[in-house]
C-alpha positions as CSV (number, residue, x, y, z in Angstrom):
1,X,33.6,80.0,157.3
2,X,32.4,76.4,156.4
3,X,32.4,74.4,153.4
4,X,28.7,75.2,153.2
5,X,28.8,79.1,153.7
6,X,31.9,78.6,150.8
7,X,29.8,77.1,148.5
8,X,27.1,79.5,148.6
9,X,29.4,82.3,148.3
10,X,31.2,80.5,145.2
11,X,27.5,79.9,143.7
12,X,26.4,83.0,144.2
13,X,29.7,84.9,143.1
14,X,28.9,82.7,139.6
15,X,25.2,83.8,139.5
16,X,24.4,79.9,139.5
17,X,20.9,79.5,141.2
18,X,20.7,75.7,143.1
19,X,18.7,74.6,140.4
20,X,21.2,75.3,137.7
21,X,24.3,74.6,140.4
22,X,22.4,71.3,140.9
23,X,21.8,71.0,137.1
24,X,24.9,71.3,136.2
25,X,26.4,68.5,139.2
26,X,23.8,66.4,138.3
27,X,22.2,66.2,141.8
28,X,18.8,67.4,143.0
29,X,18.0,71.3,144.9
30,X,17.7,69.6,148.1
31,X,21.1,68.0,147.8
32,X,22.5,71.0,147.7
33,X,20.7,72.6,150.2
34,X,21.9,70.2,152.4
35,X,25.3,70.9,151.5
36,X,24.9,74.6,151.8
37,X,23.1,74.3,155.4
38,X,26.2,71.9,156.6
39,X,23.7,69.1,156.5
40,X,25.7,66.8,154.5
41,X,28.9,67.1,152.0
42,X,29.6,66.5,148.7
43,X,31.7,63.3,147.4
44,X,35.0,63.6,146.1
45,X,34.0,63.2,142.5
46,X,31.4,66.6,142.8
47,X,34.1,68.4,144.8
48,X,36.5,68.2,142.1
49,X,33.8,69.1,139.5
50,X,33.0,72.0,141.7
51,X,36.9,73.5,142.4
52,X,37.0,73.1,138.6
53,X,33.6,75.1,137.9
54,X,34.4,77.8,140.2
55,X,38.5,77.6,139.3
56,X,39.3,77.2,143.1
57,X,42.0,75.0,144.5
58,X,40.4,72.0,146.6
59,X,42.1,74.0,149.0
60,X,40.4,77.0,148.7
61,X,37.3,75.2,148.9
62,X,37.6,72.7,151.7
63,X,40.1,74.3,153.8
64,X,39.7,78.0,152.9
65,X,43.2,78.5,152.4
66,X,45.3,79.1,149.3
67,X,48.2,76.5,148.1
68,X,50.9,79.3,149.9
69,X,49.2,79.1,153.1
70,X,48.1,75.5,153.0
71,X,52.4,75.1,152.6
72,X,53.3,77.5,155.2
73,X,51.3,75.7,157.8
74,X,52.2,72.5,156.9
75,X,56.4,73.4,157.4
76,X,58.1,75.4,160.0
77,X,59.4,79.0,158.7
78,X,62.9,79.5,158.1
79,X,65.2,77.1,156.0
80,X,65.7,73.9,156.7
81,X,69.3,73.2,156.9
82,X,69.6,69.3,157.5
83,X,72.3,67.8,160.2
84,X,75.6,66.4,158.6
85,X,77.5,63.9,160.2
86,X,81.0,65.1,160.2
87,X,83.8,62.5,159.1
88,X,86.9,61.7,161.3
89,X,89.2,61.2,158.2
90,X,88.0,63.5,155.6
91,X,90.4,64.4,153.0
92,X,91.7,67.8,152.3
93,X,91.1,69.0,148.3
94,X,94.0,70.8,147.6
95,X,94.0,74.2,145.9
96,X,93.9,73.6,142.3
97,X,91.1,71.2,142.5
98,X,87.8,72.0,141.6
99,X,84.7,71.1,143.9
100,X,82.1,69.4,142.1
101,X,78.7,71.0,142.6
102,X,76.2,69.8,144.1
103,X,72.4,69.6,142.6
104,X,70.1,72.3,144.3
105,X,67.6,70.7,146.7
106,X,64.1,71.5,146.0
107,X,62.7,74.1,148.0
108,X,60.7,73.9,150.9
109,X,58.5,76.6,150.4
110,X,57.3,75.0,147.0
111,X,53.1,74.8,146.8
112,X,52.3,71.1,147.6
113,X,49.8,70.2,145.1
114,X,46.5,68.9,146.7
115,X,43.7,68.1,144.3
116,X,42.8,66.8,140.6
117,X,46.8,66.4,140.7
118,X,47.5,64.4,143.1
119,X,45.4,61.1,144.5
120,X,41.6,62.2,143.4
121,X,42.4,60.7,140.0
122,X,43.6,57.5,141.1
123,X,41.2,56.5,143.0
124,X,38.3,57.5,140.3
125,X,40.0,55.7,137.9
126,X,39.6,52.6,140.5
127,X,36.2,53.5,141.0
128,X,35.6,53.7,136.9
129,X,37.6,50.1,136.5
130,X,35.1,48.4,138.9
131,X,32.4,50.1,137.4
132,X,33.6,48.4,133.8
133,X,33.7,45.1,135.5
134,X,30.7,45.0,137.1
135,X,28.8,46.0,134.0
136,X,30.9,43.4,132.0
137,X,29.4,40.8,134.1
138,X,25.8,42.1,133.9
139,X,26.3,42.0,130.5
140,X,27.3,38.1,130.3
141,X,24.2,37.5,132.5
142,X,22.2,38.9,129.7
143,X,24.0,37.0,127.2
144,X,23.3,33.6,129.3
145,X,19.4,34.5,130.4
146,X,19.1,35.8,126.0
147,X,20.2,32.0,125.0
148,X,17.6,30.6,127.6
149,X,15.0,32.7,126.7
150,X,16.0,32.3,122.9
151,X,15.4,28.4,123.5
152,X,12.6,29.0,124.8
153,X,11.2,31.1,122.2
154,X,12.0,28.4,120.3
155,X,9.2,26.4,122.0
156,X,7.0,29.0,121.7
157,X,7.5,28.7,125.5
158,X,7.9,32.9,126.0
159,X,8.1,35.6,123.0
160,X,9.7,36.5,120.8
161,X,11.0,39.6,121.7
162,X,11.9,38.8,125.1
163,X,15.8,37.1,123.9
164,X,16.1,39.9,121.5
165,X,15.4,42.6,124.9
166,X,18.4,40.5,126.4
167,X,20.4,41.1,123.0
168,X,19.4,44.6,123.1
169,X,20.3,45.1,127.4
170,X,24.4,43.1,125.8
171,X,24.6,45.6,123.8
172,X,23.6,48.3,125.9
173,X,25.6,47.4,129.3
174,X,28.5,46.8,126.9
175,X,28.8,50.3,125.4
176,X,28.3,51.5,129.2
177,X,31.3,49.2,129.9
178,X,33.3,50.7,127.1
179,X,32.6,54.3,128.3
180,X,33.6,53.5,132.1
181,X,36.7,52.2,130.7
182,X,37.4,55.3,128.4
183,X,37.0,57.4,132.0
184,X,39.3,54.7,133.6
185,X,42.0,55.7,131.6
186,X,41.4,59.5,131.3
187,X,42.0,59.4,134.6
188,X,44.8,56.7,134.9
189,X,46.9,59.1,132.7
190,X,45.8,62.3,135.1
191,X,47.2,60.1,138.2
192,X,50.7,60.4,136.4
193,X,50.4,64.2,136.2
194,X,53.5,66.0,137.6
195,X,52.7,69.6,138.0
196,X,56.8,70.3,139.2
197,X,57.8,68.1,135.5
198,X,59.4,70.4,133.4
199,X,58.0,70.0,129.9
């Protein structure tokens, strides 16, 4: 089955028509159309927005296979039992002496988590810092063009109202600044997430 046949069964198993599955990604119909008909595929960002929608693993939904079987294919069955160099002059314990023990390995077997977990995070939160930056700088443009045009209006060169639009457009790209930063560190502090942490 492809990613697109797996959409359209997830959609459907939701009863989400593509106008509402679009609605709610924030895309148009056709975009998903495409996606459904193999015609093109959806970005990280709306992949993790779908697995979360339809409360599949990323797994699930681009591979088709579960966290078990995405591990079992990705190591040999069996234990693995690792190669120990033997030493020529090892000393013998004698009997009253107790062995320290040693700390259990971590299991092969163990899911490898693939997802919002691990790696999508950090690299929206990059995506989200740039964003910040870049509207950061728009918004200095607008506070250099604002005193130009402000000396200007007062010439009587331009209107009025055109430095108080650049005052307006700070303000504005500012606030959009603010909130890209806010999703920069939601997702900073995601990118620390260790599922295998023990609380």
């Amino acid at each position: 089955m492809t990613l697109g046949q797996r959409l359209k069964t997830y959609r459907e198993k939701e009863g989400l028509t593509q106008e509402q599955f679009a609605e709610y990604l924030n895309v148009s119909r056709q975009a998903v159309t495409k996606w459904e008909h193999d015609a093109g595929m959806p970005d990280i960002e709306n992949l993790v927005a779908i697995s979360r929608r339809m409360s599949v693993t990323l797994d699930e939904l681009v591979l088709g296979q579960t966290a078990e079987e995405h591990a079992a294919s990705s190591f040999p069955a069996g234990p693995y039992v690792p190669a120990v160099p033997e030493s020529p002059a090892a000393p013998q314990r004698s009997a009253g002496s107790e062995s320290k023990k040693s700390a259990p390995s971590a299991p092969l077997d163990r899911p490898i988590p693939f997802g919002p977990e691990r790696g999508v995070p950090s690299e929206l939160a990059r995506y989200h810092a740039f964003a910040a930056l870049a509207f950061v700088f728009a918004a200095f443009c607008q506070v250099v063009a604002g005193c130009v045009n402000l000396a200007a209006a007062l010439r009587r060169s331009v209107p009025v109202y055109l430095p108080m639009l650049n005052f307006f457009s700070v303000m504005l790209l500012l606030y959009v600044a603010y909130m890209q930063a806010v999703k920069c560190s939601q997702y900073r502090q995601k990118s620390t997430y260790d599922p295998y942490e023990k609380e």
